[in-house]
Kinemage of the C-alpha trace (Angstrom):
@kinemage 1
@onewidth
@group {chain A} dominant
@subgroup {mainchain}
@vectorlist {calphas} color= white
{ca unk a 1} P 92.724 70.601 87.938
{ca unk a 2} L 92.917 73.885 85.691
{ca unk a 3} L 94.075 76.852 85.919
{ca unk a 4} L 91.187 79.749 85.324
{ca unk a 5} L 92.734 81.251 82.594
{ca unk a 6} L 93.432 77.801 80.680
{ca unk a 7} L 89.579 77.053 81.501
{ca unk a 8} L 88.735 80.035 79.858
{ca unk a 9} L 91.278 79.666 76.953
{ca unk a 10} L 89.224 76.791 76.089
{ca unk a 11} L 85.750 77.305 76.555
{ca unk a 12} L 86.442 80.365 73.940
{ca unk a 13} L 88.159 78.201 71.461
{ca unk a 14} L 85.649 75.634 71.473
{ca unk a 15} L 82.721 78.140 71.373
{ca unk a 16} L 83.961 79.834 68.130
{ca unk a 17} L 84.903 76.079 66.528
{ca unk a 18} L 81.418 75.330 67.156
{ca unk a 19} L 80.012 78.291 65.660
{ca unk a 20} L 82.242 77.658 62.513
{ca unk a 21} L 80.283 74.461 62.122
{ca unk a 22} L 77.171 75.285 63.297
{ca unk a 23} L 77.983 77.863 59.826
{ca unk a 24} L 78.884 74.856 57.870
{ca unk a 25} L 76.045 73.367 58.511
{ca unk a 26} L 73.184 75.775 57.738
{ca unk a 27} L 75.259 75.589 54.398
{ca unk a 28} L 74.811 71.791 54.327
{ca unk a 29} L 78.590 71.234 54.684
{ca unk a 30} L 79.683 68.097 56.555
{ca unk a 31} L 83.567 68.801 57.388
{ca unk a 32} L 84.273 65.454 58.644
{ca unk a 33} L 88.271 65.955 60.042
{ca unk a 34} L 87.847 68.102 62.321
{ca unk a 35} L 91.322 68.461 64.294
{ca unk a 36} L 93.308 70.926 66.375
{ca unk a 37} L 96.406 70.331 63.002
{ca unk a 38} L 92.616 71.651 61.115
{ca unk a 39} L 92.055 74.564 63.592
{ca unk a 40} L 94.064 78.108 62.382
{ca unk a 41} L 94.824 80.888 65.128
{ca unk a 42} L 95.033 84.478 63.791
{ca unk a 43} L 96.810 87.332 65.467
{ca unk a 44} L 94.016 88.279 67.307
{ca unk a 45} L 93.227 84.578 69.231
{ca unk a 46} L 90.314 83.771 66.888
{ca unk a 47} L 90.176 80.711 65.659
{ca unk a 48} L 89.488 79.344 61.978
{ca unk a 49} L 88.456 76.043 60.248
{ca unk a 50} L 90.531 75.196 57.417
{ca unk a 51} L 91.329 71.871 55.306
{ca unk a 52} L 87.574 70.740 53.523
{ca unk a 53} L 90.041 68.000 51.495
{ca unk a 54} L 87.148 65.286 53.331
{ca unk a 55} L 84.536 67.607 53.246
{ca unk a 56} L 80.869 66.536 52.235
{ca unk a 57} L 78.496 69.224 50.453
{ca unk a 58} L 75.002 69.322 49.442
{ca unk a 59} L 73.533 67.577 53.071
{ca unk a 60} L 70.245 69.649 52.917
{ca unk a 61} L 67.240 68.001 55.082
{ca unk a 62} L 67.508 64.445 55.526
{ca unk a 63} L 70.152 63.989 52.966
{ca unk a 64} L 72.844 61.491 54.498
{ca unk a 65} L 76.273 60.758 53.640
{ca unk a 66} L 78.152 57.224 54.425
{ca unk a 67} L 82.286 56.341 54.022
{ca unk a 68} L 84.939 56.151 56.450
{ca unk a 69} L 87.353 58.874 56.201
{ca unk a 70} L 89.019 61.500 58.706
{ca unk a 71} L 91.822 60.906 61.188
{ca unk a 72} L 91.885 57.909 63.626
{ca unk a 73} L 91.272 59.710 67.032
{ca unk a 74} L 88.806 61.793 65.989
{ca unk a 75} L 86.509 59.618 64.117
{ca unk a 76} L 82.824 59.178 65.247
{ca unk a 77} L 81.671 55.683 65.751
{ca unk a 78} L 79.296 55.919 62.985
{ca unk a 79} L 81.693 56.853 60.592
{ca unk a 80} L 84.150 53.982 61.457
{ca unk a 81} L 81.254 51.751 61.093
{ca unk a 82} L 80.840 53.284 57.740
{ca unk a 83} L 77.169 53.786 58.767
{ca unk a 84} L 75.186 56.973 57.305
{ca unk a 85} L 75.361 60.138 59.015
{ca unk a 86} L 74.611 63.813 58.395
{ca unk a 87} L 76.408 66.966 60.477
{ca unk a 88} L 76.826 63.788 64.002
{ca unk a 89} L 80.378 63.743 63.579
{ca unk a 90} L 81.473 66.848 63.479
{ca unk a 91} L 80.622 67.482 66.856
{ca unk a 92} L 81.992 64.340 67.972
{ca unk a 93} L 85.518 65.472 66.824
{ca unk a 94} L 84.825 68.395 68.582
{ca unk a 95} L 84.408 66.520 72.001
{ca unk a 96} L 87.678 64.910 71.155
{ca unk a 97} L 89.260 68.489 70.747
{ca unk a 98} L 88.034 69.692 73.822
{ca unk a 99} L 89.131 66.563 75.589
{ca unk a 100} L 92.608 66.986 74.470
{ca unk a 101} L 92.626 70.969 75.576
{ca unk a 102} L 91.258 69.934 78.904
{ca unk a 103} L 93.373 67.089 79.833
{ca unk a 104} L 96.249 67.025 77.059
{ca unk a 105} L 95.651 63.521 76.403
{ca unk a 106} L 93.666 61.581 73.538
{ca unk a 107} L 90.755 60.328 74.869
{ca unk a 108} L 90.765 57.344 72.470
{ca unk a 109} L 94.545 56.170 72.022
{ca unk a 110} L 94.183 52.951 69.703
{ca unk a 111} L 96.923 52.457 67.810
{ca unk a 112} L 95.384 50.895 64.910
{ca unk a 113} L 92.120 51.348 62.582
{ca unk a 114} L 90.959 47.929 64.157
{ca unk a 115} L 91.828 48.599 67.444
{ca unk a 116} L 90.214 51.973 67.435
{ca unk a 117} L 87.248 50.940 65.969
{ca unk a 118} L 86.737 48.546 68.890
{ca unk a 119} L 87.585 51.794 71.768
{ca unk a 120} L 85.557 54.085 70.151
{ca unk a 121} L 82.610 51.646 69.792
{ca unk a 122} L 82.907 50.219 73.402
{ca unk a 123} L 84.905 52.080 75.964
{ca unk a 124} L 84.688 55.406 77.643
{ca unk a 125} L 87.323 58.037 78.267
{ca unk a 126} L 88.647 58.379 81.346
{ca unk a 127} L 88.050 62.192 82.983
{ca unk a 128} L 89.987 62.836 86.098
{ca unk a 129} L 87.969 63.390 89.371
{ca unk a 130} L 88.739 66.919 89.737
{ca unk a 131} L 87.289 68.088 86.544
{ca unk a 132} L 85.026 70.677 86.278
{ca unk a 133} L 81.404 68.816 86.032
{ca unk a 134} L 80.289 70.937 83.823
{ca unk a 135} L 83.114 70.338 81.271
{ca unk a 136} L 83.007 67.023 81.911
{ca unk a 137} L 78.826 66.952 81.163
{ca unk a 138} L 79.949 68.699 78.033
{ca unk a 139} L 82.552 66.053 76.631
{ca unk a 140} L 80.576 63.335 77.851
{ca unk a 141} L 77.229 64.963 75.578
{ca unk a 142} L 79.641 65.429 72.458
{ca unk a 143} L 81.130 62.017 72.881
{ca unk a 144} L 77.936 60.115 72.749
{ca unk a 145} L 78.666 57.024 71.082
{ca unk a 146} L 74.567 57.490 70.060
{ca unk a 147} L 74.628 59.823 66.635
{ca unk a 148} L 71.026 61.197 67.519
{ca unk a 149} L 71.636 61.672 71.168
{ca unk a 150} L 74.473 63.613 70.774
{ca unk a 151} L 74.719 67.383 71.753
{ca unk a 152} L 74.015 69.438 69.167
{ca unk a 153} L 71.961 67.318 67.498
{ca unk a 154} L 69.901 66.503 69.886
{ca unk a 155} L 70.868 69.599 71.706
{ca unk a 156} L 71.743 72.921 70.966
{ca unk a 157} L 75.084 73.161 72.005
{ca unk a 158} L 74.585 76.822 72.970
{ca unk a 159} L 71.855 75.915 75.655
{ca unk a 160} L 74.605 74.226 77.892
{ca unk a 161} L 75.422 74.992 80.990
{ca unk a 162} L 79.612 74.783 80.313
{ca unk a 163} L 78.739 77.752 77.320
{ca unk a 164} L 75.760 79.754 79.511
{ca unk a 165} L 78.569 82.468 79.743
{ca unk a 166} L 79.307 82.898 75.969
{ca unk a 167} L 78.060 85.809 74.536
{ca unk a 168} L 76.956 84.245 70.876
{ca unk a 169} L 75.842 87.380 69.330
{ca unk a 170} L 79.267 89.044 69.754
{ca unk a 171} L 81.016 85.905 69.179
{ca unk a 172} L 79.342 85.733 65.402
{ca unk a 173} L 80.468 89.041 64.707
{ca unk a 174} L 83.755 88.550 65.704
{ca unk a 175} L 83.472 90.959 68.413
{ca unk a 176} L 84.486 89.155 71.213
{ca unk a 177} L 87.420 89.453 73.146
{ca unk a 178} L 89.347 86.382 73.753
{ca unk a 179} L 90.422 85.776 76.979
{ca unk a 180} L 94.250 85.733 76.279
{ca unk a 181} L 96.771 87.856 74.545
{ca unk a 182} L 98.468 86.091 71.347
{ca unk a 183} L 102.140 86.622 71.791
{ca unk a 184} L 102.796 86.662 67.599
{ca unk a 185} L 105.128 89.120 66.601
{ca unk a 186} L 104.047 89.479 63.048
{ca unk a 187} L 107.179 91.526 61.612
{ca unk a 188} L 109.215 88.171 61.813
{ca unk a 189} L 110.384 86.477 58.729
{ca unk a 190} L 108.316 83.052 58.214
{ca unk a 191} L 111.118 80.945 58.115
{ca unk a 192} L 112.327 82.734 61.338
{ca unk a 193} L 109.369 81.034 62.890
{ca unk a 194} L 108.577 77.631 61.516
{ca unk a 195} L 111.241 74.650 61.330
{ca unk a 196} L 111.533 72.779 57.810
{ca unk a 197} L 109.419 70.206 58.997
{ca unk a 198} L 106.413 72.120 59.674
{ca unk a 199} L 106.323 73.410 56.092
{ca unk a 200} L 104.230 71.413 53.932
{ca unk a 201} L 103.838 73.270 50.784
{ca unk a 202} L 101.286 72.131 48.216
{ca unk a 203} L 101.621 72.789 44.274
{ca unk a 204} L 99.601 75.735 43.018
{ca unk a 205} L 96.947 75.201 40.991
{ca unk a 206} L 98.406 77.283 38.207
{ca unk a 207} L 102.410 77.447 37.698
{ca unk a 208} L 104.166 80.469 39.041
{ca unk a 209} L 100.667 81.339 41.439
{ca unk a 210} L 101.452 81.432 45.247
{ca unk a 211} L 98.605 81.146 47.657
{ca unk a 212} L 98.776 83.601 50.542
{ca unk a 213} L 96.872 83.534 53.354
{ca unk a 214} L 96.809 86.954 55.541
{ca unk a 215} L 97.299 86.920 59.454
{ca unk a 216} L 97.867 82.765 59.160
{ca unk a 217} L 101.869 82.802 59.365
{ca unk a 218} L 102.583 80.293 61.801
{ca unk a 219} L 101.662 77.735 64.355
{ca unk a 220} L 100.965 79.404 67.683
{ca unk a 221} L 102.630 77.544 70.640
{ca unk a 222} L 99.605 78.388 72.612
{ca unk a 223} L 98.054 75.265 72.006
{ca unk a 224} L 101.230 72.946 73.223
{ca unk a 225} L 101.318 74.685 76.433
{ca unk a 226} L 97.772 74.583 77.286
């Protein structure tokens, strides 16, 4: 079904994601749009969480949040329901992420609010036969349509059997390897490496300032091929 290495390209990339949120969350940070056009790739193959525009702050306890807002796709079902919810749909976006590594396919492909609401409510993703049962355990636990059933809320996400080879400790202080090299060759002028129409700049917030953000230069092809 996969290769080994694209297996293992994955399972890193979702490991570190989930760390970033398992971060956010200790903090009481909801991100809530959680998406691989969200996900930065330095130099190195380690991955980032950027873009807290639909971020919620302040969720200590049992503090709850409600709204819809995010990207269709990647939406939990509570949130499309505009139910309450605390950290649940985070992790459901990241199921959808780690759906679309392992099969490069949505697994929800409505193509309207209304429309999705009903798929993402009602039907199940399709995973091909030959997928690893492990991973497929693992998409299946952060794609419960049930907030508190969920894994990592009602499971530790660590404790799974598709992560029992993650070394955590390392992988919190940034000391793990990733299983790939990153084919970036950072001497290269920006616009050398990124077409018009993957610039979107933003205004700064003070005239004449220009935000720069080290080792984040360009989008890494990596994640269209795998």
């Amino acid at each position: 079904f996969q290769s080994n290495f694209a297996f293992l390209f994955y399972r890193f990339i979702v490991a570190e994601i989930a760390c970033g949120l398992e971060f956010l969350h200790s903090n009481g940070i909801l991100h809530r749009d959680l998406k691989p056009d969200n996900i930065l790739m330095d130099e190195e193959g380690h991955v980032r969480i950027a873009d807290y525009g639909l971020a919620v702050g302040g969720l200590w306890d049992d503090k709850r949040t409600t709204g819809v807002a995010g990207t269709r796709g990647f939406m939990a079902p509570e949130v499309v329901n505009n139910d309450f919810y605390q950290f649940e749909p985070d992790w459901f976006s990241l199921g959808v992420i780690t759906y679309i590594l392992a099969t490069k396919h949505m697994p929800f492909r409505s193509m309207t609010f209304d429309e999705y609401r009903r798929e993402v409510n009602f039907s199940h993703p399709n995973y091909p036969p030959d997928m690893d049962p492990d991973l497929a355990d693992f998409i299946k636990g952060l794609l419960c349509k049930y907030p508190e059933e969920r894994l990592g809320i009602s499971e530790d996400i660590r404790s799974h059997i598709f992560m029992e080879s993650i070394d955590w400790e390392e992988l919190e202080e940034g000391k793990a390897s990733p299983p790939f090299q990153v084919d970036m060759p950072m001497d290269m002028e920006i616009d050398d490496r990124l077409s018009p129409s993957a610039i979107m700049p933003k205004p700064s917030k003070n005239p004449g300032e220009e935000i720069y953000l080290p080792k984040f230069t360009y989008i890494n092809s990596m994640w269209a091929r795998m």
